[in-house]
KOLMI-451121 format. One record per residue: y, x, z of N, C-alpha, C, CB in turn. Coordinates in steps of 0.001 Angstrom, whole numbers, padded with zeros to 6 digits, always signed. Atoms other than C-alpha are relative to their C-alpha. Last residue first. Glycine has a CB too. Example, Ala and Ser with C-alpha at 12.3 -4.5 7.8 and 13.67 -1.06 7.14 Angstrom:
KOLMI-451121
-001190-000820-000060-001060+013670+007140+001090-000770+000730+000462+000414-001415-001190+000890+000000-004500+012300+007800+001200+000900+000000+000027-000992+001246
end
This chain:
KOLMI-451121
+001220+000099-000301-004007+008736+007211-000699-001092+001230-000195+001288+000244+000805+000629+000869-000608+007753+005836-001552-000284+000202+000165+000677-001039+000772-000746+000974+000660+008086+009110-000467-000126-001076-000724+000274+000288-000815-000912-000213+002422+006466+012138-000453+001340-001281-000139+000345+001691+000712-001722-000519+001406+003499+011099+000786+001130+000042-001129+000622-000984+001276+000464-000031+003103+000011+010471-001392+000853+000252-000056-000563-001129+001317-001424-000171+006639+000684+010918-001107-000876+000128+000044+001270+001618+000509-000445-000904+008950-002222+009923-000967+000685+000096-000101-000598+000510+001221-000830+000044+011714-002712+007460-000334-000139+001208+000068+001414-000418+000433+000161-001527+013998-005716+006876-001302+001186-000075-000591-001909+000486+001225+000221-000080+015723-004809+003135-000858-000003+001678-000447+001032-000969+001056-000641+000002+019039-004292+003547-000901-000527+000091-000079+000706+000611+001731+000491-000190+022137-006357+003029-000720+000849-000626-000508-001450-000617+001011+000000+001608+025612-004608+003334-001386-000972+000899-000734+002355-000826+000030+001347+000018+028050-005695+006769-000549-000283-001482+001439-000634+000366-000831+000201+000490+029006-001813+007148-000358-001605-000791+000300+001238-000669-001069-000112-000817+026552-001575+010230+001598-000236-000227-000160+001092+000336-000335-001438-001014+023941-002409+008541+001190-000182+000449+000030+001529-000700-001619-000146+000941+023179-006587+007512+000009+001345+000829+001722-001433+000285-000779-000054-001359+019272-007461+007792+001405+000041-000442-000364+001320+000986-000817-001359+000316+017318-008821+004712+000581+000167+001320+001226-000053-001275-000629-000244-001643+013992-010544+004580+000859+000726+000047-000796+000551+001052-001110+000762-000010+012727-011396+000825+000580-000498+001584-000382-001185-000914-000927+000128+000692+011611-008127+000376+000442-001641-000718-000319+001025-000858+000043+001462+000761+010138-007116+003007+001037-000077-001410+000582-001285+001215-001576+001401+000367+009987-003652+003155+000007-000953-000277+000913-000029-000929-000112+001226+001022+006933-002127+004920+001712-000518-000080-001112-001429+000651-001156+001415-000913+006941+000846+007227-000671-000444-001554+002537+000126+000506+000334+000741+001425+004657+004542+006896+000690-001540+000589-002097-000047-000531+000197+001162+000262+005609+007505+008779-000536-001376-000888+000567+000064+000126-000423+000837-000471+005407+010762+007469-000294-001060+000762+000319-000171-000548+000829+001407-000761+003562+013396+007541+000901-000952+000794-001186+000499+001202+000537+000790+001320+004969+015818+004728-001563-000568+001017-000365+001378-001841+001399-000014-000494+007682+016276+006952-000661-000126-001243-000411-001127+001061+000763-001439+000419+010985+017905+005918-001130-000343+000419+000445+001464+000635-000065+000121+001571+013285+014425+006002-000895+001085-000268+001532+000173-000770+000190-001253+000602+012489+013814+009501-000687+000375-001645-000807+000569+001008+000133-000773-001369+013374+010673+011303+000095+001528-000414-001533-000344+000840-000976+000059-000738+014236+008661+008025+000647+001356+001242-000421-001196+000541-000148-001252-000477+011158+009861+006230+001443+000481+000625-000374+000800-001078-001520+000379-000372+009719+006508+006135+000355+001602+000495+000215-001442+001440+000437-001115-000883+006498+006751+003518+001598-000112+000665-000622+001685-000868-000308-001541+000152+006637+003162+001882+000319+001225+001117+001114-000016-000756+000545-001133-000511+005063-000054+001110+000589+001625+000101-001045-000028-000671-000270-001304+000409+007247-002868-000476-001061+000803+001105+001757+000387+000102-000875-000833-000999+006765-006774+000080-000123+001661-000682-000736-000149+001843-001460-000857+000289+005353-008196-002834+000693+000814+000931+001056-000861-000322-001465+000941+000106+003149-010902-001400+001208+000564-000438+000454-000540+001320+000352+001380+000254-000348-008881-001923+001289-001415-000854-000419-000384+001643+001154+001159-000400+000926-005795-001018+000140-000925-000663-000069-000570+001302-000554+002018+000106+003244-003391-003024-000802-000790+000648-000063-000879-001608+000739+001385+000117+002818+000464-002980+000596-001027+000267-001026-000158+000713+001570-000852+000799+003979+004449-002972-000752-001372-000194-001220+001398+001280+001052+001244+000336+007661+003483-001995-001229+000400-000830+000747-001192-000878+000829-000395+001227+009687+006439-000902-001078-000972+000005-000582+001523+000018+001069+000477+000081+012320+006453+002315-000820-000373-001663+000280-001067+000857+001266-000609-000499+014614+008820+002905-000923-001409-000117+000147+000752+001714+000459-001574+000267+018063+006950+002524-001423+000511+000778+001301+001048+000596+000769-000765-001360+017593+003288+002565+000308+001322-000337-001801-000188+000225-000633-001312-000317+020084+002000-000189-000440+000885+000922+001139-000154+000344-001026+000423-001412+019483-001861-000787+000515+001142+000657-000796-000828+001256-001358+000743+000534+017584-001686-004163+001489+000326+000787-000273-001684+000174-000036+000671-000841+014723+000862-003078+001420-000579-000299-000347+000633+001182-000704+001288+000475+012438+001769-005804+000429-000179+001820-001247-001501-001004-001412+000244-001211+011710+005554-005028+000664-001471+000014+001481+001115-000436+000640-000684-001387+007658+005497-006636+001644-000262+001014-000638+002238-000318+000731+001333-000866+009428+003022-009385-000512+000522+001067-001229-000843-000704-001297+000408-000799+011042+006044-011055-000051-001218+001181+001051-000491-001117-000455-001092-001245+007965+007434-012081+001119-000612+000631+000499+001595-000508-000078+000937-001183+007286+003563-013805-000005+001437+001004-001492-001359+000192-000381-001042-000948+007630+004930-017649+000127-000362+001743+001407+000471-000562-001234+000661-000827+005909+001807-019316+000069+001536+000878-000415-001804+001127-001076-000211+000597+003412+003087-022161+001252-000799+000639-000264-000283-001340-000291+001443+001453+000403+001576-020776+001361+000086-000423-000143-001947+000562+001287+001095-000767+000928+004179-017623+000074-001191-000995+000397-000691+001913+000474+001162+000774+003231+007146-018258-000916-000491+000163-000107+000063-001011-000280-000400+000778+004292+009157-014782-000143-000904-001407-000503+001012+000204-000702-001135-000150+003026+008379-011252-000320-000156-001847-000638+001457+001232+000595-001033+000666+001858+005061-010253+000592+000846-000128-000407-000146-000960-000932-000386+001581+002246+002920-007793-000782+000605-000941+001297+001124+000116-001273-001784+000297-000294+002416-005136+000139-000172-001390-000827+002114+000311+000377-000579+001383-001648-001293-004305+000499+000902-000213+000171-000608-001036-000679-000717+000466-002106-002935-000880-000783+000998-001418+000486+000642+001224+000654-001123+001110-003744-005769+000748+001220+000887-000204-000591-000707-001656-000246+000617+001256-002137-007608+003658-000872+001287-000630+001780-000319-000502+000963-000763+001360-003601-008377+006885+000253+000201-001232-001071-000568-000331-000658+000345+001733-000640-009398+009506-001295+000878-000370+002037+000778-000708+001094-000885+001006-001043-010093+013149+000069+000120-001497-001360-000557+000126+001276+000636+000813+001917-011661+014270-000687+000878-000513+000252-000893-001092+001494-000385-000858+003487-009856+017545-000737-001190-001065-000095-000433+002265-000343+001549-000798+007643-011369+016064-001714-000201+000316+000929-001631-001304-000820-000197-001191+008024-007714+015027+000002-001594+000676+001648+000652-000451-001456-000602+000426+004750-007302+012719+001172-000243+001618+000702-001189-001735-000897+000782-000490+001497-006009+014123+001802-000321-000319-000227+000410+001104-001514-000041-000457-000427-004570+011656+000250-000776+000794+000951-000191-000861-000160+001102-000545-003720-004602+009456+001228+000693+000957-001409-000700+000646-000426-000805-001287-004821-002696+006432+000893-001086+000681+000892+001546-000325-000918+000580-000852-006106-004323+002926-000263+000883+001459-000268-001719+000077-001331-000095+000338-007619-002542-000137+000883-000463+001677+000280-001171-001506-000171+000511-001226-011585-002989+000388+001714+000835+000218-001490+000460+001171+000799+000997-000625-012220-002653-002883+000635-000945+001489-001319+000870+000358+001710+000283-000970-009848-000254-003537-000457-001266+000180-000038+000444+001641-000192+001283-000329-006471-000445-006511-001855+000387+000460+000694-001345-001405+000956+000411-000613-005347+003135-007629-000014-001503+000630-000150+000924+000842-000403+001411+000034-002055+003865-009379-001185-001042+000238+000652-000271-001367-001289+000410+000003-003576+007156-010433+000471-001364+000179+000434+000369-001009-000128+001652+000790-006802+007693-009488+001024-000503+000239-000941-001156+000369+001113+000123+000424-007809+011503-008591+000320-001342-001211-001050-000208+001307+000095-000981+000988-004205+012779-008282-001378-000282-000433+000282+001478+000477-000527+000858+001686-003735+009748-006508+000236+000844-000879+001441-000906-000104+000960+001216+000531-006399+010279-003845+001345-000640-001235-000596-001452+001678+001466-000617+000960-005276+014170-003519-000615-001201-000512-001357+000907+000978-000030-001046+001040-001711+013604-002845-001358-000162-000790+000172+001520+000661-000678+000833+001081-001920+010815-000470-000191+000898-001639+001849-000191+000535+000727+000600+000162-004179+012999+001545+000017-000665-001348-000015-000554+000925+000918-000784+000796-001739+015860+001412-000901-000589-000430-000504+000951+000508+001069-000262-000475+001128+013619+002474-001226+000536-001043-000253-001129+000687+001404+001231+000062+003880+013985+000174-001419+000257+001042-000769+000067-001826+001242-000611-000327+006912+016539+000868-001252-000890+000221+000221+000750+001157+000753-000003-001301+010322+015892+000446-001793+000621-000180+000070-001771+000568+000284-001020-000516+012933+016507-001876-000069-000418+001221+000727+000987-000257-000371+001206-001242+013163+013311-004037+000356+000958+001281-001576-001223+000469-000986+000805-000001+013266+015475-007214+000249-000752+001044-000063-000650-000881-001053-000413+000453+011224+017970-005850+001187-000387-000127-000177+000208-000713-000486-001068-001266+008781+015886-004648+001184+000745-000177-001024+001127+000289-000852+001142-000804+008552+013674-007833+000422+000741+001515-001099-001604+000287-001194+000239+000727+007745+016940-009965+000745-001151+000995-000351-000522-001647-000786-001214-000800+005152+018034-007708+001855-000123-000424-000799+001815-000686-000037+000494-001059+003473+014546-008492+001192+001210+001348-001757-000229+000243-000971+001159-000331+004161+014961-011912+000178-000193+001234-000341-001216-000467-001481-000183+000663+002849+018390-012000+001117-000873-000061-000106+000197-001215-000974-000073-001392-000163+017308-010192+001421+000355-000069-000506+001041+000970-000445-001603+000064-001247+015753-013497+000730+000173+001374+001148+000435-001417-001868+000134-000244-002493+012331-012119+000039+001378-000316+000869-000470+001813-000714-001402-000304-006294+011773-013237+001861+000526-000200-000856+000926-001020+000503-001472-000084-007195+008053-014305+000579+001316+001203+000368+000506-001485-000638-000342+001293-005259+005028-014326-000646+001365-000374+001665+000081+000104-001333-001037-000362-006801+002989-011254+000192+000397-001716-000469+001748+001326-000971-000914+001338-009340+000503-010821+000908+001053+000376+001080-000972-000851-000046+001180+001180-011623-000988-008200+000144+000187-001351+001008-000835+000164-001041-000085+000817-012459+002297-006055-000092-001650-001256-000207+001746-000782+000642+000597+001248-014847+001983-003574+001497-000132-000629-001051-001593+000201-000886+001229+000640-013405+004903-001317-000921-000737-001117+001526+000620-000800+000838+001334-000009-016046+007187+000249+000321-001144-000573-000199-000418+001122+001269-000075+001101-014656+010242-000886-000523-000894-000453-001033+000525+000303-000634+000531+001192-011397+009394+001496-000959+000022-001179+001259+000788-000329
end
């Protein structure tokens, strides 16, 4: 992770915020995750994009951008790390690709990890659950942040 070309970002993340969003969400952030956005908050790499198979076996390359954590050009956007409209329980949005879709840690399976999963939310793909709501179409894309 040292090696990252870094584009932009927001500076140094007090870990306080980041201990603070844990808490409040009560889970447990990958350690990696932790340390590259406590360096550069709301970070944007060079070489940004990661690759996937989605569910209909298309290859997919999209970029990706991490949130941020706490004040950022005077827009409060902590609350934006849990953005999920449609009601997922356990899952935590840390980024956005390219086309908007959502990025986030899926802690569906096991709410006490702090190695999650990682899925994408489309977000203009919806399914219907079981009580005939519309959700956001998620699919796993690593089994890891790392």
């Amino acid at each position: 992770m040292d090696d990252l070309s870094i584009q932009y970002g927001f500076g140094h993340t007090d870990l306080k915020l980041i201990n603070h969003f844990e808490l409040k969400m009560k889970i447990s952030l990958p350690n990696n995750f932790v340390k590259l956005l406590s360096k550069h908050n709301g970070v944007k790499c060079l070489n940004n994009s990661f690759n996937y198979t989605d569910l209909d076996g298309n290859y997919e390359e999209p970029s990706v951008n991490f949130c941020c954590f706490g004040n950022v050009s005077s827009i409060n956007i902590d609350d934006f790390q849990d953005f999920d409209m449609y009601g997922y329980e356990n899952i935590v949005t840390f980024g956005l690709n390219g086309g908007g879709d959502y990025i986030a840690f899926d802690y569906r399976q096991n709410p006490i990890t702090d190695n999650p999963s990682v899925v994408i939310m489309y977000h203009d793909e919806y399914i219907k659950d079981e009580n005939g709501n519309a959700k956001m179409k998620i699919i796993k894309v690593a089994d890891s942040f790392d």
